[in-house]
ZAMARGU-4260 file (C-alpha; in steps of 0.2 Angstrom, whole numbers, plus 5000, padded with zeros to 4 digits):
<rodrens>
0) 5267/4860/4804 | 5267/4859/4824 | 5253/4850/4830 | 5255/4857/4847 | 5246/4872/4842
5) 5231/4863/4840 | 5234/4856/4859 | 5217/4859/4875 | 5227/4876/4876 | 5221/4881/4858
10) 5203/4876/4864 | 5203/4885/4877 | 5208/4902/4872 | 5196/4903/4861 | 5183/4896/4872
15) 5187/4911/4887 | 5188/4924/4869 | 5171/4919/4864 | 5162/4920/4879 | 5171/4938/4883
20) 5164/4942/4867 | 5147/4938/4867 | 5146/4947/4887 | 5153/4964/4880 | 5142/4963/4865
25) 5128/4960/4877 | 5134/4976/4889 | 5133/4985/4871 | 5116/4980/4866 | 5111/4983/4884
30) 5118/5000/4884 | 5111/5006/4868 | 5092/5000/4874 | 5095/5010/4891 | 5101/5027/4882
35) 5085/5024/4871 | 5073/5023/4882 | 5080/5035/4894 | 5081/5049/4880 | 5062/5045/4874
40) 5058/5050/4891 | 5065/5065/4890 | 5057/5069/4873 | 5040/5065/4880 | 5043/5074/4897
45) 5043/5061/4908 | 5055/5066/4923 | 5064/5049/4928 | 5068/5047/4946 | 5059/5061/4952
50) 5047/5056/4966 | 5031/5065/4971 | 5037/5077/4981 | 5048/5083/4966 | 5033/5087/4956
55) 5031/5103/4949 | 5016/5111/4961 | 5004/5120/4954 | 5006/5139/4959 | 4992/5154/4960
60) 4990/5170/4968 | 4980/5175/4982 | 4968/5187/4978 | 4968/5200/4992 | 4987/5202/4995
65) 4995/5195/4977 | 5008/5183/4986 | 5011/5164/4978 | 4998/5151/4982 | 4999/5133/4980
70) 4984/5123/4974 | 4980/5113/4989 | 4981/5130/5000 | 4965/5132/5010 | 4969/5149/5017
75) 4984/5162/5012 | 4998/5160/5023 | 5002/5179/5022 | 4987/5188/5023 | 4975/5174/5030
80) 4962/5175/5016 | 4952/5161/5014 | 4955/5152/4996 | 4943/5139/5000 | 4927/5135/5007
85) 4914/5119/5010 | 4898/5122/4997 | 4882/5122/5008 | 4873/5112/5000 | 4885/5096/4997
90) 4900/5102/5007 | 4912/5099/4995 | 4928/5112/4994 | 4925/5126/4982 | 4935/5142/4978
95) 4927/5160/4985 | 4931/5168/4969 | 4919/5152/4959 | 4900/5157/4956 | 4892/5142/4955
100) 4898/5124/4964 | 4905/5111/4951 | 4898/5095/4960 | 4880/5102/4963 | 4878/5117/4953
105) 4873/5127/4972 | 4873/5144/4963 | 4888/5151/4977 | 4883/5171/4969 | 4868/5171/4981
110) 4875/5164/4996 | 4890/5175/4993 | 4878/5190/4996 | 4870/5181/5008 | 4886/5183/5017
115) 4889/5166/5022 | 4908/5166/5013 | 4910/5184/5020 | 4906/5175/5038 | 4916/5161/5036
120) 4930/5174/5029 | 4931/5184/5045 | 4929/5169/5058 | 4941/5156/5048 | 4942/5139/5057
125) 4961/5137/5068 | 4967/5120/5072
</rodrens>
């Protein structure tokens, strides 16, 4: 039996092999984790990397002229209807089709016919 064989060189090819072993076994495990998690997101409808400006905006119609609405809208940017207004008794924004204010329960029926909304409609505030 050569003895050469079992020479540093023989220690050291197994040493550089071990370690490139337990790296790419790493990567592996690494990898496997990443495609995991990554695929439960999508399961649970998560939209990774998307930032806020990406999000999906909530989208109604106007009611005078039937054209697409965002949420945040204050007026109609076709038609110029006024989708919002501030409740006169607390000031908050509330919706001219809602009857009643959900932050002080202002019943917004009567001051409709009192015209206030009607007045607000026809002189909307420019900036």
């Amino acid at each position: 039996m050569d003895c050469s064989l079992w020479g540093p060189g023989y220690w050291v090819e197994w040493f550089w092999t071990g370690r490139i072993f337990w790296l790419l076994l790493l990567a592996a495990i690494g990898l496997l984790v990443f495609f995991a998690v990554r695929s439960g997101r999508r399961r649970s409808g998560e939209n990774p990397g998307a930032g806020s400006s990406a999000h999906s905006i909530k989208q109604g119609k106007c009611p005078k002229c039937g054209e697409p609405v965002e949420e945040a809208y204050l007026c109609c940017p076709e038609c110029h209807y006024r989708l919002k207004v501030n409740c006169p008794s607390c000031g908050k924004l509330v919706k001219t089709s809602w009857d009643i204010c959900p932050y002080c329960e202002e019943n917004l029926s009567e001051v409709k016919e009192a015209g206030v909304i009607n007045q607000i409609q026809s002189n909307p505030k420019r900036r």
